[in-house]
C-alpha positions as CSV (number, residue, x, y, z in Angstrom):
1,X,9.4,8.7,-60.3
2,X,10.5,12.1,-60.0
3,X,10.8,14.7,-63.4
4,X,14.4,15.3,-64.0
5,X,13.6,18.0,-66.2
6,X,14.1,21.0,-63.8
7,X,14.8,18.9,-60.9
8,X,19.2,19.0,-61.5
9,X,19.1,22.6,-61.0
10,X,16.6,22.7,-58.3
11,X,18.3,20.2,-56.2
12,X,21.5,22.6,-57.1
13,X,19.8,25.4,-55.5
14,X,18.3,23.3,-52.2
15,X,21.8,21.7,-51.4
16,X,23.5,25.1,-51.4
17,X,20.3,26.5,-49.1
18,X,20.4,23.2,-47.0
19,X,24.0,24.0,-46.1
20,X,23.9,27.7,-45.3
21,X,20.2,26.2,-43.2
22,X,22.9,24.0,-41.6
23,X,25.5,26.0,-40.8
24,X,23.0,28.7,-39.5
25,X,20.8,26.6,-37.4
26,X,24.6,24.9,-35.3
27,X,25.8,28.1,-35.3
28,X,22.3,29.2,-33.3
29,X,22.1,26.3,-31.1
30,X,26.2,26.3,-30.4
31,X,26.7,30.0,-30.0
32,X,23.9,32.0,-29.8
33,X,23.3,31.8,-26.1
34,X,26.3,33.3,-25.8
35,X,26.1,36.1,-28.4
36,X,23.3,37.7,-28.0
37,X,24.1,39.4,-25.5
38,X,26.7,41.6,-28.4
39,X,24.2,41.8,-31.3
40,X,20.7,43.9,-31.9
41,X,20.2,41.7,-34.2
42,X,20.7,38.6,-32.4
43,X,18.7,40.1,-29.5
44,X,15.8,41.1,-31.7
45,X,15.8,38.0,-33.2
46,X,15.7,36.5,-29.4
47,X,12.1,38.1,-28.5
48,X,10.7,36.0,-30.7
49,X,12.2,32.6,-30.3
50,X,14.8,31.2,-28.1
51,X,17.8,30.9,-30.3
52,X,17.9,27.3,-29.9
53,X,14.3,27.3,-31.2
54,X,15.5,29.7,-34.3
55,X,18.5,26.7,-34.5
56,X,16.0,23.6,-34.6
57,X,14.0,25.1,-37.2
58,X,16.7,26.0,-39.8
59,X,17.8,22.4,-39.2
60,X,14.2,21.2,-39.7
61,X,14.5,22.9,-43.3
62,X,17.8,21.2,-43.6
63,X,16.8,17.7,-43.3
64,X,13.4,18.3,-45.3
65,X,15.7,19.9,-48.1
66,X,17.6,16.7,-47.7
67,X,14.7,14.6,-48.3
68,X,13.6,16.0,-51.0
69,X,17.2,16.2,-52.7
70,X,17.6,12.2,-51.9
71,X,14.4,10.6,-52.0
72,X,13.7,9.3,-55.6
73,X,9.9,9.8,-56.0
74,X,7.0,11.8,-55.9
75,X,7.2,12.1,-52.2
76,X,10.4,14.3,-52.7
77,X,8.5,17.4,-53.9
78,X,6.4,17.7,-51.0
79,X,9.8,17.6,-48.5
80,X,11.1,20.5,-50.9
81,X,7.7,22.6,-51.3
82,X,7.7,22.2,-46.7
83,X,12.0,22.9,-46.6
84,X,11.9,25.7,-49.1
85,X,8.5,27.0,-47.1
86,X,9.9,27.2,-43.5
87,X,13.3,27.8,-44.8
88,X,12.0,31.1,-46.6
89,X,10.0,32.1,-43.7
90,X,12.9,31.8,-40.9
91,X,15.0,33.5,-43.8
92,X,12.8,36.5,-44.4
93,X,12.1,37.0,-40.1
94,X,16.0,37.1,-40.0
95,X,16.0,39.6,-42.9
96,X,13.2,41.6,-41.2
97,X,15.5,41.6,-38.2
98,X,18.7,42.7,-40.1
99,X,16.5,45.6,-41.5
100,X,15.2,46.8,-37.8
101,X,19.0,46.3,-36.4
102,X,21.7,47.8,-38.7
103,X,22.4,50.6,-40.8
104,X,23.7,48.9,-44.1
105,X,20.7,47.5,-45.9
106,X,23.1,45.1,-48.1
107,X,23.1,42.5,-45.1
108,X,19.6,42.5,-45.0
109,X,19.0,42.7,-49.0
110,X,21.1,39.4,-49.2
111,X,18.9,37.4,-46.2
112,X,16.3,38.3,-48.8
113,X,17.1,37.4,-51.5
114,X,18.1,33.8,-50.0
115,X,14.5,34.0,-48.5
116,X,13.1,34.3,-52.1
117,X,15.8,31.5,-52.8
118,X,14.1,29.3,-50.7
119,X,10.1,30.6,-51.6
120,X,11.4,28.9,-55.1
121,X,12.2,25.9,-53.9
122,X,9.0,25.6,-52.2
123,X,7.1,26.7,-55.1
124,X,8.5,24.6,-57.4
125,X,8.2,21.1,-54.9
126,X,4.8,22.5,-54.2
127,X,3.8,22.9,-58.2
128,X,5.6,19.6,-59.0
129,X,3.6,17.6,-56.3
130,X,0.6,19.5,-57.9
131,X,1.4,18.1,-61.6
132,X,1.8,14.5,-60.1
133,X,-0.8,14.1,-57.9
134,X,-3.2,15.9,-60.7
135,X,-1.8,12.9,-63.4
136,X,-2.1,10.3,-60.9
137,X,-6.5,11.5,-60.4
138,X,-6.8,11.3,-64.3
C-alpha cells in the first residue's frame, strides 16, 4: 500500500503537471504543424523532434503521472519517479529552447522551474519505490 504521508501533496503537484503535460502535448500534435512555421521557438524545438513526436511524449508523461496518481500500491511510485523523469526532461529541452529563441528570459525561467517541478516528482516516486522495495528485501 502506498505512504500517504507526503503522497496528498505530491499527487497535488503531479495532477497540476499532468494537465499542463496534457494540454501541451494536444496542443503539439493539433497545432504545431501549423505553427511553426511563426515561432523560433517552435522551429528550434522542431530540429530535434517532429512536433507530433514532442506531443506523444508530453502525453506519455501524462498518463504515467496518471498512473501513479490513481494506482493504489507500490507500483504507483515507479509511474511517478518515469512521468516526473521524462516530463522534466521534455520540460527543460523546451526551456533550453525558450532561452536560444527569445529575448525575455521570464518565459524560459518559468519552463524551468516546472522542469524542476517535475525532477521532484520523479525524485520523490523514485526514493519512495527505493524505501519500499528496500522494506520488502529485509
Amino acid at each position: 500500500m502506498k505512504d500517504r504521508r507526503y503522497d496528498d501533496a505530491v499527487e497535488g503537484i503531479a495532477f497540476v503537471m499532468l494537465l499542463y503535460n496534457l494540454l501541451t502535448g494536444l496542443f503539439f500534435i493539433i497545432s504545431g504543424n501549423r505553427i511553426i512555421e511563426h515561432s523560433k521557438l517552435y522551429q528550434q524545438m522542431g530540429s530535434l523532434f517532429t512536433m507530433d513526436a514532442w506531443g506523444l511524449i508530453f502525453i506519455c508523461s501524462t498518463f504515467l503521472l496518471v498512473f501513479g496518481i490513481v494506482v493504489k500500491s507500490k507500483a504507483a511510485y515507479v509511474f511517478l519517479a518515469l512521468g516526473g523523469l521524462i516530463g522534466a526532461s521534455v520540460m527543460f529541452l523546451y526551456a533550453v529552447a525558450r532561452f536560444d529563441t527569445t529575448d525575455y528570459a521570464l518565459f524560459a525561467a518559468r519552463y524551468s522551474m516546472l522542469a524542476i517541478l517535475q525532477l521532484g516528482i520523479a525524485v520523490y516516486g523514485g526514493y519512495m519505490s527505493w524505501v519500499h522495495r528496500k522494506k520488502s528485501n529485509m
